[in-house]
C-alpha positions in Angstrom: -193.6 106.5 65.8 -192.3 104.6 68.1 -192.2 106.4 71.2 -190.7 103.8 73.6 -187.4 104.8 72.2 -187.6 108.0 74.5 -188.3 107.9 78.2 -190.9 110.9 78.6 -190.3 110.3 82.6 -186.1 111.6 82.3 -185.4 115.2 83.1 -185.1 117.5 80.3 -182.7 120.7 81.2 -183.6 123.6 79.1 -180.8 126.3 78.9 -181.0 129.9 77.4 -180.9 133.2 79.2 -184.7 134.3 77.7 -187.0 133.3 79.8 -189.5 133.6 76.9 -187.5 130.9 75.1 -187.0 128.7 77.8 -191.0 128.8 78.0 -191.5 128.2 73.9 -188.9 125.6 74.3 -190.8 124.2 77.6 -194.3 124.2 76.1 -192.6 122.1 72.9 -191.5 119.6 75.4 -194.2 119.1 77.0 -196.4 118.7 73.8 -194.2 116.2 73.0 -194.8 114.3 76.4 -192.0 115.2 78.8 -193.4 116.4 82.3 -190.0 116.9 84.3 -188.2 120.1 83.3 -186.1 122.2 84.5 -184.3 125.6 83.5 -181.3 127.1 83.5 -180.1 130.6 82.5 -176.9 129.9 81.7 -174.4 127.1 81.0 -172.4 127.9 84.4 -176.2 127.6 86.3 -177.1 124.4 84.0 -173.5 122.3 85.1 -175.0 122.8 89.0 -178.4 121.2 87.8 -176.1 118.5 86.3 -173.6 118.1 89.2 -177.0 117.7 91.3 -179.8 116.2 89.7 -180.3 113.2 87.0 -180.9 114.8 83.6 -181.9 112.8 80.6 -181.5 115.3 78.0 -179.8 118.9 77.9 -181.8 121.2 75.2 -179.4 124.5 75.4 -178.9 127.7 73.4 -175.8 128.9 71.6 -175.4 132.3 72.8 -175.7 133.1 76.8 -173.8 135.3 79.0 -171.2 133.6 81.3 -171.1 130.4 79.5 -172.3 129.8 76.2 -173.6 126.4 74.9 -170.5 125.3 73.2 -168.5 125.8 76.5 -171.3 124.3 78.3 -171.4 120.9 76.2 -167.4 121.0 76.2 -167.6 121.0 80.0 -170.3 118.2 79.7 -168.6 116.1 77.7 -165.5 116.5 79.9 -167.2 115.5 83.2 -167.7 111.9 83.4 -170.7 112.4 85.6 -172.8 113.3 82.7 -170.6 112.9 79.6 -173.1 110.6 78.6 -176.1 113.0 78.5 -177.6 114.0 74.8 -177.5 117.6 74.1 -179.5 119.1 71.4 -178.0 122.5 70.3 -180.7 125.2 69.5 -178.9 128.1 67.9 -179.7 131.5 66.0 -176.6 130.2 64.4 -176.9 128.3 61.0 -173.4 128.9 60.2 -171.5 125.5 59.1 -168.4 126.4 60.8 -170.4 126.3 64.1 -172.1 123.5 63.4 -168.8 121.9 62.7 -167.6 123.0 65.9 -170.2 122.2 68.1 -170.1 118.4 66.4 -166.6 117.8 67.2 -167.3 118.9 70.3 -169.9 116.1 70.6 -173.4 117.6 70.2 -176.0 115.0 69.7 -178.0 117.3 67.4 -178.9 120.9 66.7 -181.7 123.0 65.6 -181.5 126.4 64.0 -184.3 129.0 65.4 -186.7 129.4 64.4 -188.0 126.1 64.7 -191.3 124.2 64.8 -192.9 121.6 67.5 -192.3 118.7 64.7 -189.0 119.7 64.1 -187.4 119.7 67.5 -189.6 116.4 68.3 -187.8 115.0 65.3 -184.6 116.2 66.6 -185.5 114.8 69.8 -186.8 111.4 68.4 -182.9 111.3 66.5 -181.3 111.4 69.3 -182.8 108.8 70.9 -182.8 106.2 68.5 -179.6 106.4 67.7 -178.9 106.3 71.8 -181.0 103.3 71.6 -179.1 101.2 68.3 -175.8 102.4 69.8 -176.7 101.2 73.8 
């Protein structure tokens, strides 16, 4: 693998309102090598981490209170602060139709809970090489 595709030094913003999650999801990342995280509760908490701090990679959940993923990476995408920032969906939700939705509105990937280390790494990895053929 070649991991000089990804940055392991970037900010990774983990978003879901379990904090158990958020840890599973945390522990993952930093198997994988990423030492800078930070957490959010929600997608309305998450946009202040973005308005006020570089983030690399958003890794957010589907379904929170206040603001769900989808409206969270809508507002992302819309902001040309960060429009720029990869998100990687994690979601309960396998349905197509959501999938669909949350690709027009310009995830960079998605992973269906319950998932495994290898699998979001891969996810991860994805993202970032196609960053890096596109850049």
């Amino acid at each position: 693998m070649n991991s000089k595709v990804i940055d392991f030094s970037m900010k990774v913003l983990v978003v879901d309102d379990f904090a158990t999650m958020r840890k599973i999801i945390r522990n993952v990342l930093k198997q994988i090598g990423f030492e800078n995280i930070a957490e959010a509760e929600d997608g309305a908490a998450a946009l202040q981490i973005l308005k006020t701090e570089q983030v690399g990679l958003v890794v957010t959940d589907w379904n929170m209170p206040n603001m769900s993923g989808l409206d969270l990476l809508r507002n992302i995408r819309a902001n040309s602060q960060f429009a720029e920032v990869p998100v990687l969906m994690v979601t309960a939700e396998g349905l197509k139709e959501n999938v669909l939705e949350a690709v027009k509105a310009g995830v960079s990937n998605y992973v269906v809970k319950p998932f495994t280390a290898e699998v979001l790494q891969e996810k991860i990895e994805t993202i970032f090489k196609k960053l890096a053929s596109s850049g």
